[in-house]
TIVO-2410 file (N, C-alpha, C; in nm, 3 decimals):
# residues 65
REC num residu      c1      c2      c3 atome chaine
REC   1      X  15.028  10.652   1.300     N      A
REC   1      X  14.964  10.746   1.390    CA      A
REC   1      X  14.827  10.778   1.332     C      A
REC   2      X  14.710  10.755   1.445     N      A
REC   2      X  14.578  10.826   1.389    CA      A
REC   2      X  14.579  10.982   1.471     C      A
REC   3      X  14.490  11.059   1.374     N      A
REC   3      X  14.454  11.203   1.413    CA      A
REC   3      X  14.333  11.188   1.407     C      A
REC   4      X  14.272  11.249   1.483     N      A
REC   4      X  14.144  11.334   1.453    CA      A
REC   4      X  14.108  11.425   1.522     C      A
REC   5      X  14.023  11.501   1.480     N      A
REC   5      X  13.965  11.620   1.471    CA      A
REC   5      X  13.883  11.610   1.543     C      A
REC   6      X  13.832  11.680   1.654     N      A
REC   6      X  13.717  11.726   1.708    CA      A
REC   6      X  13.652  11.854   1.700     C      A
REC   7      X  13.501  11.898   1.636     N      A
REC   7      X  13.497  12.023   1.644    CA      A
REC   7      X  13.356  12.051   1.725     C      A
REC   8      X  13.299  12.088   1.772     N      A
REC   8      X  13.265  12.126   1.893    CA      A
REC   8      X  13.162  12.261   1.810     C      A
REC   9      X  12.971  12.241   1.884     N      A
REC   9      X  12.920  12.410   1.826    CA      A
REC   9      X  12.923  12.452   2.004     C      A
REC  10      X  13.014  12.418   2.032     N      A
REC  10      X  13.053  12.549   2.139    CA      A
REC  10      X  13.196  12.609   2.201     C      A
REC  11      X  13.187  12.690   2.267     N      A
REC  11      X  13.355  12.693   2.308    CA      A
REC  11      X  13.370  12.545   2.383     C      A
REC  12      X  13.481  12.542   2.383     N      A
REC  12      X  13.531  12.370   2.465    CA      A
REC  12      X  13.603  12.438   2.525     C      A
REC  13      X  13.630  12.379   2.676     N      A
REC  13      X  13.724  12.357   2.783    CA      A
REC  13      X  13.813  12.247   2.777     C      A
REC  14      X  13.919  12.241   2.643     N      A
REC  14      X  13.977  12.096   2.634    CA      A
REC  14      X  14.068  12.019   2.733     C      A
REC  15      X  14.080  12.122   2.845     N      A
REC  15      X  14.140  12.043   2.999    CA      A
REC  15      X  13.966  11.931   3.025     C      A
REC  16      X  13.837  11.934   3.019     N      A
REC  16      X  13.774  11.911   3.075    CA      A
REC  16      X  13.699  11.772   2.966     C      A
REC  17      X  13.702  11.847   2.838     N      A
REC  17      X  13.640  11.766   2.740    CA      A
REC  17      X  13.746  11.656   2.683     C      A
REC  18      X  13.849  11.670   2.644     N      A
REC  18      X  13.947  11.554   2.625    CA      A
REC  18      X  13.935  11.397   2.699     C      A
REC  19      X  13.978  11.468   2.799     N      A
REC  19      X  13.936  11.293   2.927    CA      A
REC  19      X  13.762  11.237   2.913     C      A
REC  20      X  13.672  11.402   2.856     N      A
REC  20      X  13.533  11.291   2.806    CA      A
REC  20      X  13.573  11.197   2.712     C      A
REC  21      X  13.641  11.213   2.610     N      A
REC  21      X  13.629  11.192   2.490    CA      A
REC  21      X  13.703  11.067   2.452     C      A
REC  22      X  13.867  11.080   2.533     N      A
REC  22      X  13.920  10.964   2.565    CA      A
REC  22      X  13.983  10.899   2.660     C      A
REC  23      X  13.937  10.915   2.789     N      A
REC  23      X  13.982  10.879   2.898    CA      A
REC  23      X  14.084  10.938   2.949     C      A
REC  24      X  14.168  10.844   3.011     N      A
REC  24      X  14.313  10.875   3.043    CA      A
REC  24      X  14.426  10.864   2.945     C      A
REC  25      X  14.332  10.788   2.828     N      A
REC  25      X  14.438  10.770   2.708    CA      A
REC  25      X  14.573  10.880   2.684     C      A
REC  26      X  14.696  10.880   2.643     N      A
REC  26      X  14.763  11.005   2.632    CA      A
REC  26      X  14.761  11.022   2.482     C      A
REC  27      X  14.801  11.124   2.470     N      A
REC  27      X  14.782  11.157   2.265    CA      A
REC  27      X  14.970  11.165   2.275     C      A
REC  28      X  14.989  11.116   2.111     N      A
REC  28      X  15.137  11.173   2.067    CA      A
REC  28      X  15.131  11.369   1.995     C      A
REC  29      X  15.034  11.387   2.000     N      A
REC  29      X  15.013  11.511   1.922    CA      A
REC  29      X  14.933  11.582   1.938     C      A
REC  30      X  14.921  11.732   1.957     N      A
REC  30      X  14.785  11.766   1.998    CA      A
REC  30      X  14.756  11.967   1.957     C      A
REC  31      X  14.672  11.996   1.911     N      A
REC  31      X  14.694  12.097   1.816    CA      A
REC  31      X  14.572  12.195   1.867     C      A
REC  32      X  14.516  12.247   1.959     N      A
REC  32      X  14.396  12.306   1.983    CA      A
REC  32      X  14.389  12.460   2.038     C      A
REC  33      X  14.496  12.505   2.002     N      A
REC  33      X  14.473  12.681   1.975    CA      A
REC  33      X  14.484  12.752   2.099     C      A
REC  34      X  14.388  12.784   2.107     N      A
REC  34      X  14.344  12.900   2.281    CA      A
REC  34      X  14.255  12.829   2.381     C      A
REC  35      X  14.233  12.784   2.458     N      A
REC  35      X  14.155  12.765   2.499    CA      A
REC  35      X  14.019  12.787   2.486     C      A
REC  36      X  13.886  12.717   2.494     N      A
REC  36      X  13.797  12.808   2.434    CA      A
REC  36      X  13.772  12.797   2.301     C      A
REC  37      X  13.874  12.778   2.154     N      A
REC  37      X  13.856  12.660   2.032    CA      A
REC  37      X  13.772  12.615   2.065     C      A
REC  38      X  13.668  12.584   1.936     N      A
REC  38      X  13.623  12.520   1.886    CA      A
REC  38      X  13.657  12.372   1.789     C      A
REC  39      X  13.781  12.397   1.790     N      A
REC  39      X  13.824  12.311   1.694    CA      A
REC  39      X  13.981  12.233   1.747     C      A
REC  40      X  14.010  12.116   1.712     N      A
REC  40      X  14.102  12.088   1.799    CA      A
REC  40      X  14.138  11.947   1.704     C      A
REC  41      X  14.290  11.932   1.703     N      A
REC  41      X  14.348  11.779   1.624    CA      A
REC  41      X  14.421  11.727   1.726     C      A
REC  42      X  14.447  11.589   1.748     N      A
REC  42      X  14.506  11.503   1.835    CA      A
REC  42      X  14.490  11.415   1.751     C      A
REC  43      X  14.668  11.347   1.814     N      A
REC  43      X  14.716  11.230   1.711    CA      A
REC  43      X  14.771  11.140   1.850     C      A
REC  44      X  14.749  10.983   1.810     N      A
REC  44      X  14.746  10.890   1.842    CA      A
REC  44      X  14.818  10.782   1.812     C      A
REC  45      X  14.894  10.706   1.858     N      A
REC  45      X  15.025  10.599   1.811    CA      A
REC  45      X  14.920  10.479   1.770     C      A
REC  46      X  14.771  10.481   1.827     N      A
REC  46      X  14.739  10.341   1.772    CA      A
REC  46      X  14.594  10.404   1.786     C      A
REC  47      X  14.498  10.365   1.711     N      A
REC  47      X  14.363  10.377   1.722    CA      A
REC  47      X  14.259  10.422   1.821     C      A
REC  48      X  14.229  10.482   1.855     N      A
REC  48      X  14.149  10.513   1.969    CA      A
REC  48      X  13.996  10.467   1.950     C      A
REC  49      X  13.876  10.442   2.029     N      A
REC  49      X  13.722  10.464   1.991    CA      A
REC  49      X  13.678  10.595   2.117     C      A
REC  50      X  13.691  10.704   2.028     N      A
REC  50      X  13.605  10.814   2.138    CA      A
REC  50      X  13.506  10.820   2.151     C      A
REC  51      X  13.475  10.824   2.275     N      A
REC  51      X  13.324  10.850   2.332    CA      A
REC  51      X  13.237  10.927   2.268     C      A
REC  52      X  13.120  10.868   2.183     N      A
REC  52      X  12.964  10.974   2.151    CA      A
REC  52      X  12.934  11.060   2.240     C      A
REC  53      X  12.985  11.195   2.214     N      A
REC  53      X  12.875  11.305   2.307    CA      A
REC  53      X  12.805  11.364   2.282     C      A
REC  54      X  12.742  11.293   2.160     N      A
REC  54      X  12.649  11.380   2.091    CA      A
REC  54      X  12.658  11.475   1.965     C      A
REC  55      X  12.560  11.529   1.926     N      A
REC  55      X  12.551  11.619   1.803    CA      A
REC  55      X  12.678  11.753   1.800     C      A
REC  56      X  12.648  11.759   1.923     N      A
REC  56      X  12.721  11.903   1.942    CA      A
REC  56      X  12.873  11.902   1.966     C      A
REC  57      X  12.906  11.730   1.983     N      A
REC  57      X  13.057  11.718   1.958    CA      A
REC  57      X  13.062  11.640   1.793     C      A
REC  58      X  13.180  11.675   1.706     N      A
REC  58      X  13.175  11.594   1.584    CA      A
REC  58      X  13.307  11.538   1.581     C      A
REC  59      X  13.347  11.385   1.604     N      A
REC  59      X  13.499  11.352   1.608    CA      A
REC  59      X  13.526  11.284   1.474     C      A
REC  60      X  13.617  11.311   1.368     N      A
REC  60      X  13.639  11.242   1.246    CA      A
REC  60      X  13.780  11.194   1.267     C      A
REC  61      X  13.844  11.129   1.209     N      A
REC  61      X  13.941  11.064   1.122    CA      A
REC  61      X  13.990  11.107   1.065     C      A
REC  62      X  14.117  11.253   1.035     N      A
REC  62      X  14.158  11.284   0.929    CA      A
REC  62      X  14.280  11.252   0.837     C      A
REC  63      X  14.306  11.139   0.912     N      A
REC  63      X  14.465  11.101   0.889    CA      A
REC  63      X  14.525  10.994   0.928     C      A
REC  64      X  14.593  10.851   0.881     N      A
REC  64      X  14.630  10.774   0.924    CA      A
REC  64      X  14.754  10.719   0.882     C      A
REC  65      X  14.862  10.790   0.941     N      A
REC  65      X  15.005  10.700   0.867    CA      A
REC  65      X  15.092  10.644   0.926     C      A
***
């Protein structure tokens, strides 16, 4: 499973920003608080490449097992 992290310098709407980020893809895992977070983990059964949205989104890699 990959995770990563997205953190965001604004509130996120993660009903709206997710499907930017990876389509229709579905996640096995998904960890993002209140709505409105800034910060948010989703895990993945196989690799994903998320979409660049720029500075103001930051997506890392924190985990792969």
């Amino acid at each position: 499973m990959t995770y990563y992290k997205i953190t965001c310098l604004f509130q996120a709407d993660w009903v709206n920003l997710y499907p930017a980020l990876f389509g229709q893809v579905q996640h096995s895992y998904s960890a993002n608080g209140d709505l409105g977070s800034n910060i948010a983990v989703y895990g993945f059964a196989s690799p994903q490449t998320p979409v660049d949205l720029g500075p103001l989104v930051r997506v890392e890699v924190i985990a792969t097992v």
